[in-house]
C-alpha positions, 0 to 999 in steps of 0.5 A, spaced: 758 716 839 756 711 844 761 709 849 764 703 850 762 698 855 768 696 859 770 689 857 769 685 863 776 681 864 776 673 864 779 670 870 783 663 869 779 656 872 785 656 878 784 663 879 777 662 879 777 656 883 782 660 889 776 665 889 770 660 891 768 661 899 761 658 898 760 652 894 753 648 893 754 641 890 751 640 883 745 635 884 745 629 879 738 629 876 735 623 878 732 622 870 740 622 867 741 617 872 735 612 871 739 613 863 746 612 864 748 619 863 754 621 864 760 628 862 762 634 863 758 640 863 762 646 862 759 653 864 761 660 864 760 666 870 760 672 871 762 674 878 760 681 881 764 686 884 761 683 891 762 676 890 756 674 887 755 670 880 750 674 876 749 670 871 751 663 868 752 660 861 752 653 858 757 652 854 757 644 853 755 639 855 749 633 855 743 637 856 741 632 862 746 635 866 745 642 865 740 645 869 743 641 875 750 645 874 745 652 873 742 651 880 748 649 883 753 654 881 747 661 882 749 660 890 756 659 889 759 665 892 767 667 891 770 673 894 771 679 890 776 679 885 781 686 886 783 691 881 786 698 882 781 701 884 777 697 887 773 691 886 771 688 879 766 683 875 770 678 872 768 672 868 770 665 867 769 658 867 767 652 870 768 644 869 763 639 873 765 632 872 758 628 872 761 620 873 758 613 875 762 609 879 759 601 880 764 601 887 767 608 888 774 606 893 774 613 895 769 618 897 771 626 893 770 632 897 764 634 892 760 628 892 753 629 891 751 624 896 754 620 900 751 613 898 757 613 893 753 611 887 756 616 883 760 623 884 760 631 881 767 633 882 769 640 880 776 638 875 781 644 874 787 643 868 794 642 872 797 649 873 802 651 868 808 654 871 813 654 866 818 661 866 815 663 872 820 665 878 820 659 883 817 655 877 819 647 882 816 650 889 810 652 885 810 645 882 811 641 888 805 647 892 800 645 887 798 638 888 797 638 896 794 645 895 788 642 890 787 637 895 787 641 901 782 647 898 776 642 895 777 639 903 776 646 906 771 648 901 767 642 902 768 642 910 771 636 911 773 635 917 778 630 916 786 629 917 787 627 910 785 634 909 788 637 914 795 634 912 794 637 905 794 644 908 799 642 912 803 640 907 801 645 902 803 650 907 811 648 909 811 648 902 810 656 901 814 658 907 820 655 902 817 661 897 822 667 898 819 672 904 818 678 900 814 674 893 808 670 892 805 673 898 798 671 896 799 664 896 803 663 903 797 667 906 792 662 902 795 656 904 795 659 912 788 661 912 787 654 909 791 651 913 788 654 919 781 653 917 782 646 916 785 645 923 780 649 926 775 644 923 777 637 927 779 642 933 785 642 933 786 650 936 793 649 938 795 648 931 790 652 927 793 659 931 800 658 929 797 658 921 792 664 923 797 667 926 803 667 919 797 668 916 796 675 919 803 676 918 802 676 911 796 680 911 801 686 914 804 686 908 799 686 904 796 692 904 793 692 898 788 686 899 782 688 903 779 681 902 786 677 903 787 681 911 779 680 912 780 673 912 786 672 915 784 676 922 777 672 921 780 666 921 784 668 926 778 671 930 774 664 930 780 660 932 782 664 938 774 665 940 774 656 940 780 656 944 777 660 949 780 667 947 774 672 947 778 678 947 783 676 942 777 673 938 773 680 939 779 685 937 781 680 931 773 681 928 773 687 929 779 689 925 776 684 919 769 688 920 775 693 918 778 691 912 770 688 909 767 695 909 774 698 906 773 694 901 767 694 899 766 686 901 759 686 904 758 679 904 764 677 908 761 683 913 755 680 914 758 673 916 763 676 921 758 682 924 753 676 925 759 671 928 761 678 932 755 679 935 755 671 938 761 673 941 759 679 944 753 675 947 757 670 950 761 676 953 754 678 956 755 685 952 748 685 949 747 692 947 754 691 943 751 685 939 744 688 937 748 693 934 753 689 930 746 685 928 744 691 926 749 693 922 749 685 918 741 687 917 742 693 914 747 690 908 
């Protein structure tokens, strides 16, 4: 008899979301819009272990739009999806909302371009948290968190997004200390990133430094400590701090090999080594871009 191949498991659209680190805007195709076409496209992916999608599918959608999506979503990237032993593939779908707008009064994170003559937004349905603990804080952390995660996804470098992040993260710290730690470290992670991005250094450093608290208690989650003293390492470097920046990557080098995350190693070899030479240490920089090239 042959042996069973392992059902690969299939992740929410919230879960999936909460993964994306890289995200490439769909492009909406000239030909649909010269025709007026408009909807959603639905399409379901597979996620490697590393973070990778290895394959696309189109469930639904006008045929105008579908190719555009298939592009698009081959250079997402998403941080890997944990199991007990180790990293998994998972699959899961994902919804892009092709809309024409006359006259758009406000710009999304995920416009297409910036002529505001049509948008490509990624839509998830509203979290259901009902009979879960903490069901009314979770209510209340979705609704800032979505705005702040398209934000920072996009990389804007805007107050409004910053804001949401601020405010998505006061309201985890109402989160019991010992529960829900992954969504308190993302929200300061987020909350760090999008405060680095309009310079704001003094500020993203106390959400870097909660974050890293948080990763302490996580020693499980290679990919959840990782980010932590990533973004921790980046903030420090801006504000000036390189020794701190230095000692922050290195640990998140740590984390990234332990949990097999070659991606995101790649990246903080490659920033790491940047730091070093601006630190005048040259031979430790090649060896870290040494490192980053044999991945």
């Amino acid at each position: 008899m042959d042996a069973q191949v392992p059902k690969i498991p299939k992740v929410s659209q919230e879960e999936l979301a909460s993964h994306l680190m890289t995200y490439v805007a769909p492009i909406y195709p000239s030909t649909a819009l010269s025709s007026q076409i408009q909807g959603n496209v639905v399409a379901t992916v597979e996620i490697a272990p590393d973070g990778l999608v290895r394959s696309t599918r189109v469930v639904s959608g006008p045929p105008g739009l579908r190719q555009a999506v298939v592009t698009a979503l081959k250079q997402w990237r998403y941080s890997p999806f944990h199991v007990a032993s180790g990293t998994t593939a998972v699959t899961g779908d994902v919804l892009v909302s092709f809309t024409l707008l006359d006259k758009p009064t406000v710009h999304t994170p995920h416009e297409a371009s910036a002529n505001g003559s049509y948008s490509v937004t990624i839509t998830l349905p509203p979290p259901d948290h009902r009979g879960e603990p903490e069901a009314e804080i979770a209510n209340r952390f979705d609704i800032p968190w979505e705005t702040c995660t398209r934000g920072v996804i996009a990389q804007a470098t805007d107050e409004s997004t910053a804001s949401a992040c601020k405010k998505a993260a006061a309201i985890a710290d109402e989160f019991p200390k010992d529960r829900r730690l992954r969504e308190r470290r993302m929200a300061y992670v987020y909350a760090a990133t999008a405060y680095g991005n309009i310079h704001d250094f003094e500020t993203a450093l106390q959400y870097a430094d909660k974050a890293v608290e948080i990763a302490a208690l996580e020693h499980a989650d290679n990919s959840g400590s990782a980010a932590a003293y990533s973004i921790r390492a980046r903030i420090r470097a801006f504000s000036g701090d390189m020794e701190g920046g230095t000692q922050d990557i290195s640990v998140a080098e740590d984390f990234c090999r332990n949990g097999g995350l070659s991606t995101a190693l790649k990246r903080n070899l490659e920033f790491h080594a940047e730091l070093l030479k601006r630190m005048n240490r040259p031979e430790e920089a090649r060896a870290k871009l040494e490192e980053a090239a044999r991945l």
